[in-house]
VOGU-3710 file (C-alpha; in Angstrom, 3 decimals, decimal comma):
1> xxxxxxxxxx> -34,663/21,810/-4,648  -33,503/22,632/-8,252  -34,836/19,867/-10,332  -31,055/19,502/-12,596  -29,079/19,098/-9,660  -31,146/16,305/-8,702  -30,834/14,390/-12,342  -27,198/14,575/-11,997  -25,020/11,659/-10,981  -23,291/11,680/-7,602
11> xxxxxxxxxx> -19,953/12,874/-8,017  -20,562/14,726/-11,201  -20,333/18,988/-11,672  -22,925/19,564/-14,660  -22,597/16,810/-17,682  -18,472/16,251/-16,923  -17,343/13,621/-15,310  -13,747/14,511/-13,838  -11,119/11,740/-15,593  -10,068/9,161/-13,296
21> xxxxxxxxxx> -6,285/9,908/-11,416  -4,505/6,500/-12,477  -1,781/6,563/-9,520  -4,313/6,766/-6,743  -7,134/4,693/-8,563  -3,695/2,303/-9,203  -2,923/2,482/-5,645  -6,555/1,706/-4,208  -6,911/-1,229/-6,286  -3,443/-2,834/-5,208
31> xxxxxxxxxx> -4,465/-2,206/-1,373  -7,984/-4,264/-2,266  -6,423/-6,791/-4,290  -3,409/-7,092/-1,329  -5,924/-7,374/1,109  -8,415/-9,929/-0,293  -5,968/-12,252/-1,661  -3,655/-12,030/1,141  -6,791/-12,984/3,277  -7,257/-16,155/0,883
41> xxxxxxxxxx> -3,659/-17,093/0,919  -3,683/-16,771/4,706  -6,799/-19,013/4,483  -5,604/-21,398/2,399  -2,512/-21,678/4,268  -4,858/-22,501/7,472  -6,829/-25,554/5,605  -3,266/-26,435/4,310  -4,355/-26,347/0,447  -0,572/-24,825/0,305
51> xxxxxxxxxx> 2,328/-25,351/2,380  3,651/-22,276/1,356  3,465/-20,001/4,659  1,351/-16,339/3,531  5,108/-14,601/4,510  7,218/-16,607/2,365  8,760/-13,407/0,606  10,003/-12,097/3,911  11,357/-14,948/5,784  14,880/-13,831/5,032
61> xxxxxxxxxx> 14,713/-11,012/7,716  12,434/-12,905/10,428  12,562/-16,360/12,390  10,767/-18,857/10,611  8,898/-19,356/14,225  7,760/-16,512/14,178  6,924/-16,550/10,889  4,406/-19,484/11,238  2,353/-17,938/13,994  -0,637/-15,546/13,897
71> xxxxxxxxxx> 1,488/-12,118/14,057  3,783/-13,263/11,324  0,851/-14,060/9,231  -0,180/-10,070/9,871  3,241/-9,086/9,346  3,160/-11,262/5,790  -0,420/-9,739/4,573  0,738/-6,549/5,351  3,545/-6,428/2,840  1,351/-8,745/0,737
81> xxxxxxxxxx> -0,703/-5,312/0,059  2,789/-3,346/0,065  3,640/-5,320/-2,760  0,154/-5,320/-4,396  0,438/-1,310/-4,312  3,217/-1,481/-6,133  2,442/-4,473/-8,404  -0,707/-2,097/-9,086  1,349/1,064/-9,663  3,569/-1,048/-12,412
91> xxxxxxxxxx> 0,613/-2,285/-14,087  -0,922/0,663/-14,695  2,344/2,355/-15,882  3,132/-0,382/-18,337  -0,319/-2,051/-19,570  -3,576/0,464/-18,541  -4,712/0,550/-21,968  -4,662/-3,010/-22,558  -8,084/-4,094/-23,433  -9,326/-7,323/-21,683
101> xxxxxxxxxx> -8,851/-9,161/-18,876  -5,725/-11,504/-20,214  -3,045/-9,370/-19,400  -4,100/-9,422/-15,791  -3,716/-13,306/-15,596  -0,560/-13,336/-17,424  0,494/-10,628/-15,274  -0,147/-12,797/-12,411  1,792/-15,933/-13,845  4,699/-13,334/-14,707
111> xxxxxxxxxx> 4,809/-12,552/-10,619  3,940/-16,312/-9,413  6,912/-16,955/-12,174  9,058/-14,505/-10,712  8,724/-15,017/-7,264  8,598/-19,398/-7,211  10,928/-19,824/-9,860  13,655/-17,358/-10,606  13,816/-15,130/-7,408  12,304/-17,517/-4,987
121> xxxxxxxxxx> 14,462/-20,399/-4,918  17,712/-18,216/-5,757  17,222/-16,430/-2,528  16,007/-18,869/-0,165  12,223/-17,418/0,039  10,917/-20,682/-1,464  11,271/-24,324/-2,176  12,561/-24,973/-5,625  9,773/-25,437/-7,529  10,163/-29,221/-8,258
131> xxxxxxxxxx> 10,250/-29,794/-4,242  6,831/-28,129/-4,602  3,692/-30,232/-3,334  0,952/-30,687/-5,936  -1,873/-28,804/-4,198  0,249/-26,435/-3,051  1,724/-25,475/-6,470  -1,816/-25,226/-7,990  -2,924/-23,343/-5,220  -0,305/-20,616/-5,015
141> xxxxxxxxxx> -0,774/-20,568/-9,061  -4,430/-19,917/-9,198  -4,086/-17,263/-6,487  -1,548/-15,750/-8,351  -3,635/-15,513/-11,741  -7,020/-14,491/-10,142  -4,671/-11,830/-8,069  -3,199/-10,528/-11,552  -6,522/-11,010/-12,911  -8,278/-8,526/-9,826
151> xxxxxxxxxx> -5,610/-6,103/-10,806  -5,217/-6,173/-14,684  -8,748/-6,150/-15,193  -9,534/-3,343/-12,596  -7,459/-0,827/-13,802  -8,348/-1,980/-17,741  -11,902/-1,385/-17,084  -11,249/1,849/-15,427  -9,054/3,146/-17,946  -9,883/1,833/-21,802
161> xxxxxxxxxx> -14,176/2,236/-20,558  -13,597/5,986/-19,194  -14,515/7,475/-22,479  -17,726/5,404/-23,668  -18,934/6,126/-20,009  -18,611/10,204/-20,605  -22,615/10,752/-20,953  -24,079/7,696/-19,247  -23,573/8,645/-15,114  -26,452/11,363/-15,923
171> xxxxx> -29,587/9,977/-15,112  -33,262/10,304/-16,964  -36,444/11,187/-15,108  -38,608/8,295/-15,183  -41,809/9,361/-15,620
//
């Protein structure tokens, strides 16, 4: 076997690295991020740290019933990662190239702020946020940040550390 083709990095041709496509790196990292912290809210939901059913954002268009059992919980973390893609998608159009992992929280409290505050309540999807248990505001809260956070700081890293990382996926013999 040639000896340079096996220094060279998987996924590499020679000492490029082919840039990163930001829509479907974008896109990947909204499914993930729908799909773990959809799990947790659907878990946390269970152990009742919130009262704030995983489907909340669709209960216009289904029976709360329905809503409360185990196939509206699929149908709810299913559009949880809908959303996420898209939530993803927007990030990476508007803030990509902002460095650290800050933006993703606040970009977390601006959806949680969004969604329990000004659209929430205004539509019907959710309790006004006074009539809001403790646990389960601080719940839905820190999932929201550490769901912005997965997100923003994902797509940061992948994008503002793409350059520095243009020589280091070749690897040394170790002799």
């Amino acid at each position: 076997m040639d000896a340079s083709r096996t220094e060279q990095a998987p996924g590499t041709f020679g000492s490029r690295r082919r840039p990163t496509n930001p829509w479907t790196f974008s896109a990947t990292v909204g499914f993930f991020a729908g799909l773990i912290w959809g799990l947790l809210k659907i878990l946390f939901y269970w152990f009742e740290f919130t009262k704030v059913e995983p489907s909340f954002f669709i209960r216009p268009w289904y029976v709360d019933r329905y809503l409360n059992g185990w196939q509206g919980h699929i149908v709810g973390l299913f559009w949880i990662v809908i959303a996420s893609i898209a939530a993803a998608l927007l990030y990476a159009l508007l803030f990509r190239k902002v460095r650290g992992p800050w933006m993703g929280v606040v970009y977390g409290l601006a959806w949680w702020a969004m969604l329990y505050i000004v659209i929430g309540p205004w539509t019907g999807l959710t309790e006004g946020i006074l009539s809001v248990d403790r646990n389960s505001f601080w719940t839905d809260i820190s999932l929201f940040m550490l769901w912005g956070l997965f997100i923003g700081y994902s797509i940061t890293f992948e994008f503002t550390d793409e350059q520095s990382r243009g020589d280091s996926t070749q690897h040394t013999k170790s002799s």
